[in-house]
Steps between C-alpha positions, in 0.01 A plus 500: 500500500308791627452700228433405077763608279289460183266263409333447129337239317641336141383313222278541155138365401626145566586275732788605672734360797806656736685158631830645560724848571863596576635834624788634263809550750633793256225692432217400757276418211193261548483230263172279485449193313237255401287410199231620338206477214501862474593697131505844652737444801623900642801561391567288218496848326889552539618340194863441576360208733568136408127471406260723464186305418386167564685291374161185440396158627301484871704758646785675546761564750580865628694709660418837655771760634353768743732793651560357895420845593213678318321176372515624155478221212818543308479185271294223400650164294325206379682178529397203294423346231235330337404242754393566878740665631556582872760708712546312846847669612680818504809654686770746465865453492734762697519669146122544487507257198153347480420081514225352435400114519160359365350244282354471149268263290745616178825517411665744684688800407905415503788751520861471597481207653787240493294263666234439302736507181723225696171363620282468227210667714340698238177306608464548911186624613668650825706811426736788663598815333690797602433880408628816471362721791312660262316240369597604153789210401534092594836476710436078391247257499486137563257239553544135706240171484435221352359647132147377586184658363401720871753563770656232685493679844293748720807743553448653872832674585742704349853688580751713313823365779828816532662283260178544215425143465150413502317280724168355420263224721167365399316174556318271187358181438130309562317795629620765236411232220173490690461907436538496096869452496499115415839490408593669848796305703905512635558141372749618184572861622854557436734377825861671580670446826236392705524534874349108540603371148368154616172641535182316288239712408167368401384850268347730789781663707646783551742657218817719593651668226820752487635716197831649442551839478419592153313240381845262517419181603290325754681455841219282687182280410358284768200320664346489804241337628272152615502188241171391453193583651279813441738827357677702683417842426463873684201736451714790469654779721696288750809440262814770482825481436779755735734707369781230550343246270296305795161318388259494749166280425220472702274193323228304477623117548227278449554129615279363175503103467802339567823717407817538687381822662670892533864466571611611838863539654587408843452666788183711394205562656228287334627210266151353494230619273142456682301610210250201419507342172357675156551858496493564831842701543727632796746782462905385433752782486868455345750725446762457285799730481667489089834735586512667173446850618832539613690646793253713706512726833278565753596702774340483877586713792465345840518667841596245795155423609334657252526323144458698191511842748633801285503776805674514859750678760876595382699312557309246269597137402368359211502187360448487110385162317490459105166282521522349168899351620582394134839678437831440462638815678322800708569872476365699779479876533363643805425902366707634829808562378636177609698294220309217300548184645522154283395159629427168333234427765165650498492709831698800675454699784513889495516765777381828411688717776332850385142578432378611169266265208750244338434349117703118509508330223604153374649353214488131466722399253562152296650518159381175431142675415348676225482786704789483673410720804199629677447785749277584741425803776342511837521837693616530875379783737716593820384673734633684832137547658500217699287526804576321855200271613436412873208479784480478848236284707296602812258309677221651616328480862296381664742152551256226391484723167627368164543850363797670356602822402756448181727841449643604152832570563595499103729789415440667154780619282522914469255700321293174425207418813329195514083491351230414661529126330885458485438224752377128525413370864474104505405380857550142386083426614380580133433852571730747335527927468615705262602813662773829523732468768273581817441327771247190504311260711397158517342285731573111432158250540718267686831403636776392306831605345463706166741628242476848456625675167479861404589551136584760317345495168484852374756441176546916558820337702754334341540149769099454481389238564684461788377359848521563894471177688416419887316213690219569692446248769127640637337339848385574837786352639832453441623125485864410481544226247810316281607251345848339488649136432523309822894411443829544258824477451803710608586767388134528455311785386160545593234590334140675748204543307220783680173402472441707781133631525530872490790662627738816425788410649698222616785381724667170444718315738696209316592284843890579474513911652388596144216718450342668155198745411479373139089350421701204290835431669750235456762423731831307459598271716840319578504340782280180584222531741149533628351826436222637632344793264285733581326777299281830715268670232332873569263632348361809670193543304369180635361417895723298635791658370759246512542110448801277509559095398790284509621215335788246593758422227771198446871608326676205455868457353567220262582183594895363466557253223781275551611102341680288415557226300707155451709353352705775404703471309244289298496084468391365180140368525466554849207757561548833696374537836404881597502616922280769561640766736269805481295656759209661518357385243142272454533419161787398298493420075827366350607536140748269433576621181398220228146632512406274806401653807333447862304678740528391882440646812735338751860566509603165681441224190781427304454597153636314162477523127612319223672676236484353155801660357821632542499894523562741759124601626399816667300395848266751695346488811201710514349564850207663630327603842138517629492859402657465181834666483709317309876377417690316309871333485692353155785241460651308235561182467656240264341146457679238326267235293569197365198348286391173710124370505402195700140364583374316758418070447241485770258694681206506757232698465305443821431869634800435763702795366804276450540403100150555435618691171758410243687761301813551235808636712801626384693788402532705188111421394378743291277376242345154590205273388416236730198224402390207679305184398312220684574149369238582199720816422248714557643866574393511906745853573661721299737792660739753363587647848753281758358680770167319436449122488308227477257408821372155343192630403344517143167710445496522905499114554753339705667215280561155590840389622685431150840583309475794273677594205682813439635737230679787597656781242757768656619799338804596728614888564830404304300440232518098497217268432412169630235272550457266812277181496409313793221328702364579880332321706202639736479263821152527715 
């Protein structure tokens, strides 16, 4: 955009506006259209133009074709009729065929069109047409509405899709009847497979409208839009349609007087319009996607790290993505040599395992499309001028200083020295250089550990950008310092974390005759112990030279889970009692494999559970110690169930601990309802678990001593049903 091609003014003695213009992708021609009072356009002097004077009413519509590389007016058309007649749309198909969408006050010009002949549209005041490149023949013509006096809609984008149907959007109702278009509104406009066909417009939405190739038939009308309210409309510009038949509107939603408001869909960012109420408006976006542009492809080139990257080293991986990820089948050629490669899925990697510049292309292919398949190209680079990067650190004297000297030690391919700016320095304290690859100094404000990066990012080199790395721990003094867990579990494999203040080297010793120089070590260990660690950081560039710390750690083995369990084999409804025999353990959880389970931490109480049905049951012991290693042990077991239920006739709930509660027991319970009533059968408990009861209290009141009435429904495990009634009596 540095320099002006051409540049030249157009129009006659009237009034004369440029709205639109599409760049021919045969010929590189310039066409402009718009509309126009003017009788003496330029160009309307070639006479084998559609029409070469005006053609009456307010206006016309034109259309101006400039050579793309001169700027030299080849031909001038009028398009209209008599009425006003405006030009609000043009594009190009991949023929250089010429469209063009508008609107009219008059009946508009039709021309091989099966649609409006199947239609009966002979009286739309919204219209597309397409021409020969030369302006000098109709291709077809159709119009769409309602057959109203003015236009029905604002029209405000426009596409020509691969496939050449036509796509028009515009927006009508109570503010366009407001502007001398009285008659202005979507209510009526002609609806074919809607996207939301349960969708109620109230006359001022938005209008989406698609035409078959040739003038066919219509393949989509629909609405979009608030009910009630003030209009929705857009003031132009922010309204386009992509290549693959995507709407995107960005629109004024007004919240009005009532009204059910813009529709959202979940999940977005705003579903709340704050505008106030009138015509106080917000901004609402939608996109809508109408799939009739067929199968398309849309290749990208990624570089691990480096996403859409079309340059690096050989060897070089690539992976390739068709963007669009709409067809059926995937043919890939990679412009090495290599043989084309088909996939059904979207992606494939490449390696490129010789320099040289490399044209891939796609073809996505569906043959359920108009178009059948698409192709497109991205070009690849490889290169063999990779540079190594790298940099050594010195710190300078005296010892209290914070200053280093940082040495280039990148290594340039042959025939191809670094420049003076091939380099990035970041000293991770907001201060950066750009430099070649001599030496450089900096002195750090204060003490602390900072992440040094050199980066080459000259792209002369084939790997740029690509980074050197080190950790610069800057003090006076060198302070030995890590961090580690305190215990774990054999075979355990610790982890030491330097936080060290300063330091070049260091000198572990893991407690166990072990020793490493590593700043970040870990260390397996297998035998249980106490381990005393110890790390010795140097650092000669600081004044007291050396420091050392140590730190005590616990590895523990597991602990030993053992039980057992009675009787074995199993008694019919007579509950299982479990031994615990592990050691080493502090805390024990057991599964008992019906879904119950309990946690304990004593290993010398009897434990029992009631199984509710015959099945064999998988039981584990899981134990744990204070320093959390962990183990576990599995059985199984058999339990033999006979359904039984039985409920207590008395109780005494005086705190004593001894019958204070009264509860359903049995065997085989697994469904059960149990109510109970005071003499005025009035529901005092109601449980549906048997290992909860009834204390004797009813909304937290102790009752009086009484008889109580029961009903109790069982559903059994076997499946059988039965229902118990009885009375209990609570003694105080």
């Amino acid at each position: 955009l540095s320099n002006v091609v051409f540049a030249t003014h157009f129009g006659g003695t009237g009034q004369d506006a440029c709205f639109v213009l599409d760049v021919s992708p045969t010929t590189g021609n310039i066409y402009v259209a718009g509309a126009t009072t003017s009788t003496d356009l330029p160009g309307v002097n070639n006479q084998s133009v559609l029409h070469n004077t005006f053609q009456g009413g307010q206006t016309d519509g034109f259309i101006a074709m400039y050579n793309g590389t001169t700027g030299q007016l080849m031909a001038t058309t009028y398009m209209g009729n008599n009425g006003n007649d405006m030009l609000y749309g043009i594009q190009c198909d991949k023929a250089g065929f010429v469209y063009i969408m508008g609107t009219a006050t008059a009946a508009w010009t039709i021309r091989n069109s099966p649609f409006n002949n199947n239609n009966n549209q002979a009286a739309g005041k919204q219209f597309v047409a397409k021409i020969n490149p030369d302006l000098n023949a109709w291709v077809y013509s159709a119009n769409f509405g309602k057959g109203q006096q003015n236009p029905d809609i604002s029209p405000i984008a426009f596409l020509v899709d691969r496939c050449e149907n036509v796509y028009v959007s515009g927006w009508g109702g109570g503010i366009n009847s407001s502007q001398g278009y009285p008659n202005a509104g979507t209510n009526g406009m002609p609806i074919v497979n809607p996207v939301n066909p349960n969708f109620q417009g109230d006359g001022s939405d938005f209008y989406l409208f698609v035409l078959e190739k040739n003038a066919v038939r219509q393949l989509y009308g629909g609405l979009y839009g608030a009910f009630g309210g003030f209009g929705d409309h857009v003031d132009g510009g922010t309204s386009r349609f992509d290549a693959q038949g995507v709407i995107y509107h960005a629109v004024c939603s007004c919240k009005g007087q009532g009204g059910s408001g813009f529709p959202v869909t979940a999940g977005v960012d705003s579903d709340v319009n704050n505008g106030g109420q009138g015509a106080q408006c917000n901004l609402a976006v939608f996109k809508i996607a109408l799939d009739f542009a067929g199968v398309g492809s849309g290749l990208k080139s990624s570089i691990p790290g480096s996403t859409r990257d079309t340059s690096g080293c050989v060897p070089l991986l690539v992976n390739f993505t068709d963007t669009i990820a709409i067809a059926q089948k995937y043919i890939w050629n990679f412009g090495d040599g290599s043989a084309d490669v088909t996939t059904t899925t979207p992606t494939v990697p490449h390696t490129f395992n010789a320099p040289g510049t490399f044209r891939v292309r796609l073809i996505a292919i569906d043959s359920n499309t108009c178009n059948i398949a698409d192709t497109s190209f991205v070009n690849i680079r490889v290169r063999n001028d990779d540079a190594t990067v790298g940099f050594n650190s010195i710190k300078l004297l005296p010892c209290d200083s914070l200053k280093y000297e940082f040495v280039n030690t990148s290594v340039p391919p042959p025939n191809k020295p670094f420049r003076n700016n091939s380099f990035v320095w970041l000293f991770d304290d907001g201060t950066t250089l750009t430099t070649g690859n001599q030496r450089v100094t900096k002195a750090y404000a204060a003490s602390g550990t900072y992440n040094v990066r050199l980066i080459l990012t000259d792209t002369n080199y084939c790997n740029a950008p690509d980074t050197a790395f080190e950790v610069i721990r800057a003090a006076a003094a060198v302070e030995a310092r890590f961090t580690t867990p305190p215990s774990g579990c054999i075979p355990y494999n610790a982890s030491f974390n330097n936080i060290s203040i300063a330091g070049q080297t260091f000198f572990w010793r893991f407690g166990d005759g072990t020793t490493s120089t590593e700043r970040n070590p870990t260390h397996l260990y297998n035998t249980p112990g106490i381990y005393r660690i110890t790390l010795i950081a140097t650092d000669p560039g600081t004044c007291n030279l050396v420091d050392s710390t140590s730190f005590t750690i616990t590895v523990s083995s597991s602990p030993t889970v053992r039980f057992s369990f009675s009787p074995n084999p199993p008694e019919t409804n007579t509950p299982v009692t479990f031994v615990n025999t592990s050691t080493g353990g502090n805390y024990y959880r057991w599964l008992f494999g019906d879904g119950d389970s309990l946690v304990t931490t004593r290993t010398d109480t009897l434990v029992q559970h009631i199984y509710q049905r015959s099945a064999t049951f998988q039981v584990c012991l899981k134990a744990r110690n204070q320093f959390g290693c962990e183990a576990d042990s599995c059985v199984s077991l058999r339990s033999s169930v006979e359904p039984l239920v039985d409920v207590a006739s008395a109780f005494t709930p005086n705190g004593d601990g001894i019958n204070d509660i009264v509860r359903v027991r049995g065997f085989g319970i697994a469904r059960m309802n149990w109510r109970i009533f005071n003499r005025w059968g009035q529901l005092v408990y109601q449980g549906t678990n048997p290992n909860q009861g009834w204390d004797g209290k009813y909304q937290g009141v102790l009752q009086a001593q009484d008889v109580f009435n029961y009903v109790l429904d069982l559903e059994f495990s076997d499946g059988t049903k039965l229902q118990k009634k009885g009375d209990i009596t609570l003694l105080r």
